[in-house]
C-alpha positions in Angstrom: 0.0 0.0 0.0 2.9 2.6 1.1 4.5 1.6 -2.3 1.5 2.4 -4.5 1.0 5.6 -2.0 4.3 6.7 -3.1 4.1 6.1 -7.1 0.5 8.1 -7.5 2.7 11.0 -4.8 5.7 10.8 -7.6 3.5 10.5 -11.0 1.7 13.6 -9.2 4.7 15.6 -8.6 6.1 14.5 -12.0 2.8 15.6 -13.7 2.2 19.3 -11.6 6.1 20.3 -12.4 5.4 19.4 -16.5 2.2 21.7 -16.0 4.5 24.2 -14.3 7.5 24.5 -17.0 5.4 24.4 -19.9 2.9 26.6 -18.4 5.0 29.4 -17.3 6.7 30.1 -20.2 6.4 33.6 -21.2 4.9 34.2 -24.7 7.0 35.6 -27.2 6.4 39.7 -27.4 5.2 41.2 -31.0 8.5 42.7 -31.3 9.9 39.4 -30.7 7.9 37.8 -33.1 8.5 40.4 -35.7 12.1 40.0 -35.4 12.1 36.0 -35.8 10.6 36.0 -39.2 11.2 37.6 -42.4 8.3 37.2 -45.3 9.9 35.6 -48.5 9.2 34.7 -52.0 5.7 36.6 -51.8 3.0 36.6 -54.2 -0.9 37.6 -54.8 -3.1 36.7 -56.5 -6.5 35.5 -57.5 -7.2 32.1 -57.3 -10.2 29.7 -58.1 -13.0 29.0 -54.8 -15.7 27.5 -57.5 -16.3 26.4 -60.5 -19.0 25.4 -62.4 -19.1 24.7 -66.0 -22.7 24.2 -66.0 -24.7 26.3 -65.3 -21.6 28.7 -65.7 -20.3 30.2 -62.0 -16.9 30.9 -61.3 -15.9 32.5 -58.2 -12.4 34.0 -57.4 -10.9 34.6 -54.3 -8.0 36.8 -53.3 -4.7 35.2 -52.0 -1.2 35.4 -50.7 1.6 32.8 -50.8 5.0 33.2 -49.3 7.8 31.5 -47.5 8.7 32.4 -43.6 12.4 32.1 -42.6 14.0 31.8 -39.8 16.1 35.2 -39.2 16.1 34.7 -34.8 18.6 32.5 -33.3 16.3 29.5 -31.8 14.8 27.2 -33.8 10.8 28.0 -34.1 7.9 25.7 -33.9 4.1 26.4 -33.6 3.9 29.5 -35.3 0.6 30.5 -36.9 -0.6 33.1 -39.8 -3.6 35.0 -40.5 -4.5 37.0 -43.5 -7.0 38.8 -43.6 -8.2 40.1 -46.8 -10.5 43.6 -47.5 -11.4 45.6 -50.5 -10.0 49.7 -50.6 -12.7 51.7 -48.6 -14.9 49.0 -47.2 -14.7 48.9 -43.5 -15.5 44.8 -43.2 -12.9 42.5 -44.5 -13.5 40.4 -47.4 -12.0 37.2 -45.3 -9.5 35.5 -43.4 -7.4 32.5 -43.9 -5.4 31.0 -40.3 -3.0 28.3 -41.0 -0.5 26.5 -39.2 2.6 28.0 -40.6 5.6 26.2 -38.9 4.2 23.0 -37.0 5.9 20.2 -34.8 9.1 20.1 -36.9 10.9 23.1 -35.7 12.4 25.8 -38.2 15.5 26.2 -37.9 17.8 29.4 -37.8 18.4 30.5 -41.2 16.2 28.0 -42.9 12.6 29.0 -45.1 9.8 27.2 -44.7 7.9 25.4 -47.6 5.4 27.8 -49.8 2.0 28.8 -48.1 -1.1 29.9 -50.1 -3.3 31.7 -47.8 -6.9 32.5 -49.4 -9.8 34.2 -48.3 -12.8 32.3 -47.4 -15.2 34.9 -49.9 -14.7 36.3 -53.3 -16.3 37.6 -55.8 -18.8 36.0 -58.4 -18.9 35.7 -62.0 -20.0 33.4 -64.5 -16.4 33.1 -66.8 -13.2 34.4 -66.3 -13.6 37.1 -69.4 -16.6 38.6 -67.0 -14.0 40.0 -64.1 -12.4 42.3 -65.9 -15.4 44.9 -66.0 -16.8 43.2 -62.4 -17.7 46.6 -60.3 -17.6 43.7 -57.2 -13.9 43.2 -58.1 -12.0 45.9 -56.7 -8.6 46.6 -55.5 -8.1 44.4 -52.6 -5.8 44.4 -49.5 -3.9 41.6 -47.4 -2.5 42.0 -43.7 -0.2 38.9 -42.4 -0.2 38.9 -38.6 2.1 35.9 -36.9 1.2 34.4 -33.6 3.0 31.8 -31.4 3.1 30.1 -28.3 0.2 31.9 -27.0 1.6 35.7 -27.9 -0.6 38.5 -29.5 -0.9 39.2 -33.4 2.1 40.4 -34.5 1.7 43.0 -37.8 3.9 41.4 -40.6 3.1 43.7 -43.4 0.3 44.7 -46.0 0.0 44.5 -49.8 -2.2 45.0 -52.6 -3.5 42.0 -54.4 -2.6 41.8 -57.8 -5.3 41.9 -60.3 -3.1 38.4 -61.7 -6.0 35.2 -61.8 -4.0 32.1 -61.3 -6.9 29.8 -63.0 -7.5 29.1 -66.7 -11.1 27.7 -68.3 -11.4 24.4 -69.4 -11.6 24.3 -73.2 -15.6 23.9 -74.0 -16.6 20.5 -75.2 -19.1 20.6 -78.3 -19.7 21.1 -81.6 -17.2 24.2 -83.4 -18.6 26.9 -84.7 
């Protein structure tokens, strides 16, 4: 009885000072985080949510793909990012993407990590691709990356316009030439 008594008192102790040093760990600050990663290799774009051949609906959604490196000097792991996309002038954002960035496997000083694509959740509705260009709903758009980690606040990585680029191409039509 005195044994068992004693390996629940240990596992206990074990267990409440695991709690205590992963628990106590100050997040990283926002400064901190800003200085950890630099934003590589970036791109936007619009890319394809939906599409229909039949009846014809094709929906495009703005997006942002990068690479994060590693520029602290610790090796970084459970880092997230969130875009969030809005068209010029509208107060309400157009939507967000949150992703798991750098997972498990740490990033290590100096390395990049493999290409994100970060899309909004909405976009904007047409029936082809050829309708878009004169699309009033297709405006100028605008991305924000924020970084977060280890339970820290969203830390401000930058902002850029969305290129008016569509990174989708029709299907040829199937049918009878005219």
């Amino acid at each position: 009885m005195k044994r068992v008594s004693f390996i629940i008192i240990v596992s206990l102790a074990v267990s409440v000072l695991a709690v205590i040093q992963t628990g106590c760990k100050k997040p990283p600050t926002i400064e901190e985080l800003q200085a950890s990663v630099e934003i590589i290799d970036i791109e936007t774009k619009w890319v394809k949510k939906i599409y229909k051949p039949w009846p014809p609906k094709l929906t495009l959604a703005p997006a942002i793909s990068f690479r994060a490196k590693n520029i602290s000097n610790e090796p970084l792991k459970y880092v997230f990012f969130n875009a969030i996309f809005w068209q010029k002038g509208d107060k309400e954002n157009l939507g967000d993407n949150l992703q798991i960035g750098i997972g498990k496997k740490p990033l290590m000083p100096g390395e990049a990590s493999d290409t994100l694509l970060m899309k909004s959740n909405f976009g904007v509705e047409g029936k082809l691709l050829a309708d878009f260009k004169n699309n009033p709903a297709w405006k100028t758009t605008l991305v924000k990356l924020f970084i977060k980690s280890k339970g820290s606040q969203y830390a401000l990585l930058g902002q850029w316009e969305v290129s008016r680029k569509i990174d989708f191409k029709e299907p040829e039509r199937v049918g009878p030439k005219k």
